[in-house]
Backbone as JSON, one array per atom type, in Angstrom:
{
  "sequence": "XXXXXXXXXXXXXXXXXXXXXXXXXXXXXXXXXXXXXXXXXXXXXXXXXXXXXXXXXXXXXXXXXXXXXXXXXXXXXXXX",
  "N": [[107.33, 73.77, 54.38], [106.58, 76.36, 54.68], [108.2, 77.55, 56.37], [110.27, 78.12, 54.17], [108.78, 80.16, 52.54], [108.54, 81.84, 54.1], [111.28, 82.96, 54.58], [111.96, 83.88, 51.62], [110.53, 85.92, 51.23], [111.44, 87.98, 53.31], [113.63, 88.05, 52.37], [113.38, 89.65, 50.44], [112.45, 92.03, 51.07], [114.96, 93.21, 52.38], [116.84, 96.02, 51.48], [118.69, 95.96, 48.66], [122.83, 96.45, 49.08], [123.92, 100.02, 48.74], [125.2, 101.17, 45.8], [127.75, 102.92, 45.12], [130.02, 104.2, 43.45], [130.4, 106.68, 40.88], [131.5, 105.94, 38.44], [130.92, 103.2, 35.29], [131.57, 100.02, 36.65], [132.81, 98.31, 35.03], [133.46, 99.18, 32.16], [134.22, 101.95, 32.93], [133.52, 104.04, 32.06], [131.6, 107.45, 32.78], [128.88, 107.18, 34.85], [126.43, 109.0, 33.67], [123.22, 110.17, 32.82], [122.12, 110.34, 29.62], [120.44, 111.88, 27.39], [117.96, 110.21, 26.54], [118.89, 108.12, 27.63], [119.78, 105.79, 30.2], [121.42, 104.75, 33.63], [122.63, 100.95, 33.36], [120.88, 99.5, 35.78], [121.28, 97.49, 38.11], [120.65, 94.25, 40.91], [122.64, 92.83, 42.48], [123.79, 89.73, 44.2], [122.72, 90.87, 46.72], [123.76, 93.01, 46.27], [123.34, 96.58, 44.8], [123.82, 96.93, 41.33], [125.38, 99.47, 39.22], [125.58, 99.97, 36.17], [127.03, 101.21, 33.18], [125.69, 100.91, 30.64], [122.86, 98.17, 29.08], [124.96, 97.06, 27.88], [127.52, 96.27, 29.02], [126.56, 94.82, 30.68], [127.25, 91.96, 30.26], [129.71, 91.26, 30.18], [130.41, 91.73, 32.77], [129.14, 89.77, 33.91], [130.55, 87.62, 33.19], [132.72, 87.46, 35.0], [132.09, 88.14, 37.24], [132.88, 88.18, 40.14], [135.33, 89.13, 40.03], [134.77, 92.1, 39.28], [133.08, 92.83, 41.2], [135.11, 92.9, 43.18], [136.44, 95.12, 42.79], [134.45, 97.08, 43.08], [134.32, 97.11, 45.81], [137.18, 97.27, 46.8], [137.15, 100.56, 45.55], [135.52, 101.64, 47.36], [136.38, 100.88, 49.94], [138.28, 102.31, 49.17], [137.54, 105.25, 49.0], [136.19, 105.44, 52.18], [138.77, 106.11, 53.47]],
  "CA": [[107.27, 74.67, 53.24], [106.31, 77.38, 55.11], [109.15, 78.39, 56.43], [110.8, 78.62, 52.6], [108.05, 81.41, 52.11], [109.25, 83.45, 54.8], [112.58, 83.27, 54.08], [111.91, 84.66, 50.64], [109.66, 87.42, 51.59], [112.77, 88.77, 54.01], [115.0, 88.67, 51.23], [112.92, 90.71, 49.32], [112.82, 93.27, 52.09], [116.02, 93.71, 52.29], [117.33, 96.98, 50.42], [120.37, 95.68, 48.53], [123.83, 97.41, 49.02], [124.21, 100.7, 47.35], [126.27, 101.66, 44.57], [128.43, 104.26, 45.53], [130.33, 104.6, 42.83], [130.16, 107.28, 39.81], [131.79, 105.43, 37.12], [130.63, 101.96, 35.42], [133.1, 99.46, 36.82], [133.42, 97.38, 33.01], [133.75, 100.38, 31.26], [134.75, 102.96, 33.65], [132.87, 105.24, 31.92], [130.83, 107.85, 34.04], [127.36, 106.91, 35.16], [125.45, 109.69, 33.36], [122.15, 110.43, 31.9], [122.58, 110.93, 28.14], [119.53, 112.16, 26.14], [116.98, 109.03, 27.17], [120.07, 106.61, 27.89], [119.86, 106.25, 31.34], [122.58, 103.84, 33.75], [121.39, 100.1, 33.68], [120.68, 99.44, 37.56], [119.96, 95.68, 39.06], [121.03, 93.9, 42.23], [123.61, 90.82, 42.25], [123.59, 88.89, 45.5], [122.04, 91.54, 47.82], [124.12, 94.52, 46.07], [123.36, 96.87, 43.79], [124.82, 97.51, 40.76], [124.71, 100.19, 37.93], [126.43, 99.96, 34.43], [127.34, 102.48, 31.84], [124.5, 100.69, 29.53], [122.85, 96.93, 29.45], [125.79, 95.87, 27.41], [128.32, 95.56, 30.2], [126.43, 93.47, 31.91], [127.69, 90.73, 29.81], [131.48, 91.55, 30.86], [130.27, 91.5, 34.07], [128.37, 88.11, 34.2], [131.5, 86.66, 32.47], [133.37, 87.51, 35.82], [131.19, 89.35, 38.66], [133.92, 88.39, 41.45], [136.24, 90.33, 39.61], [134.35, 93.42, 39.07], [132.91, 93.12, 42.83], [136.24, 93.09, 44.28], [136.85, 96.42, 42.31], [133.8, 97.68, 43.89], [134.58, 97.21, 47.26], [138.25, 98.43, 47.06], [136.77, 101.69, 45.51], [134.52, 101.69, 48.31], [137.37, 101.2, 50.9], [139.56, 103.94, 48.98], [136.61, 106.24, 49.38], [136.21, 106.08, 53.27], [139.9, 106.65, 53.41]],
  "C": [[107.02, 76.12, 53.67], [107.18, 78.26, 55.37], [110.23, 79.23, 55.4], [110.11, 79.85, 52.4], [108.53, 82.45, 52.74], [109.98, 83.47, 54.79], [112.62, 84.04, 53.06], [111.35, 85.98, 50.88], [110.65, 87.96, 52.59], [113.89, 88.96, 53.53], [114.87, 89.58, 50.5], [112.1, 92.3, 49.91], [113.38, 94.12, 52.61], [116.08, 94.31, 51.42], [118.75, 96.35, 49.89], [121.75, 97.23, 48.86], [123.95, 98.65, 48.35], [125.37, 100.97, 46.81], [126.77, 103.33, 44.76], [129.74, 105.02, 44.38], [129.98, 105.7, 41.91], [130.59, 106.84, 38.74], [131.26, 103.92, 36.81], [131.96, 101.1, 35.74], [133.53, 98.33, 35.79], [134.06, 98.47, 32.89], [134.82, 101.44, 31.92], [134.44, 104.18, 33.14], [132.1, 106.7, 32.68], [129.39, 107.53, 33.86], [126.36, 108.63, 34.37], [124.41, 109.23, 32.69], [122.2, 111.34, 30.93], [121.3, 110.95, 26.97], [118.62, 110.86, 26.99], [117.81, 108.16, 27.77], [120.48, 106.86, 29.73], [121.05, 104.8, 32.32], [121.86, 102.47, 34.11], [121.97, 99.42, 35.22], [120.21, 97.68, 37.48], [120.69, 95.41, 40.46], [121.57, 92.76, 42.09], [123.89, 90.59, 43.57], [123.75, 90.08, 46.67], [123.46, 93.19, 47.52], [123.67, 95.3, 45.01], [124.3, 97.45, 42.93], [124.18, 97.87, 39.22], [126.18, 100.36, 37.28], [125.9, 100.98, 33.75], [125.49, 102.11, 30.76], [124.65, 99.07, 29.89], [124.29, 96.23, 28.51], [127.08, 95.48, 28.24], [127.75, 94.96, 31.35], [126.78, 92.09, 31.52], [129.2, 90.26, 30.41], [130.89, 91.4, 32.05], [129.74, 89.97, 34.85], [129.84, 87.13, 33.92], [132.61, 86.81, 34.04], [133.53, 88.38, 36.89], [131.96, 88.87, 39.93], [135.15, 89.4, 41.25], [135.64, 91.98, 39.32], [133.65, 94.22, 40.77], [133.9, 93.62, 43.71], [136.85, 94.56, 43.92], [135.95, 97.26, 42.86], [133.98, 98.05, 45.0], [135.83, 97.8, 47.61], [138.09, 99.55, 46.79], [136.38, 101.8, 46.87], [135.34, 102.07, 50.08], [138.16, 102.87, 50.88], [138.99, 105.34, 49.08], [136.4, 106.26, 50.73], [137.59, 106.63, 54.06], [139.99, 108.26, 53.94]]
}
């Protein structure tokens, strides 16, 4: 059991990936801060990721390999 503990505690050490984007990738809106409305931020399997607002995170749950793989080709087309 022990070793389970330290496994977790080195996952949670790790900084996830950052989000290098400026737009949300549902929406494609731009990531701003609008009056209090700020972009909603979390981390999905050791990346992070920030949305326009919490309601595209539903679109995103409904098919987070597809919105990942849009991440990462941005990501490519940006060190380009």
């Amino acid at each position: 059991m022990a070793l389970g503990g330290i496994a977790a505690d080195e996952k949670k050490a790790e900084k996830p990936k950052p989000y290098t984007l400026k737009i949300c990738v549902v929406s494609g809106e731009e990531l701003e801060e609008k009056g209090d409305m700020k972009p909603y931020v979390f981390t999905h399997q050791g990346r992070e990721i920030k949305l326009c607002c919490e309601s595209c995170l539903k679109d995103f749950k409904k098919d987070s390999a597809k919105y990942i793989k849009k991440i990462e080709a941005a990501e490519k087309k940006a060190k380009k």
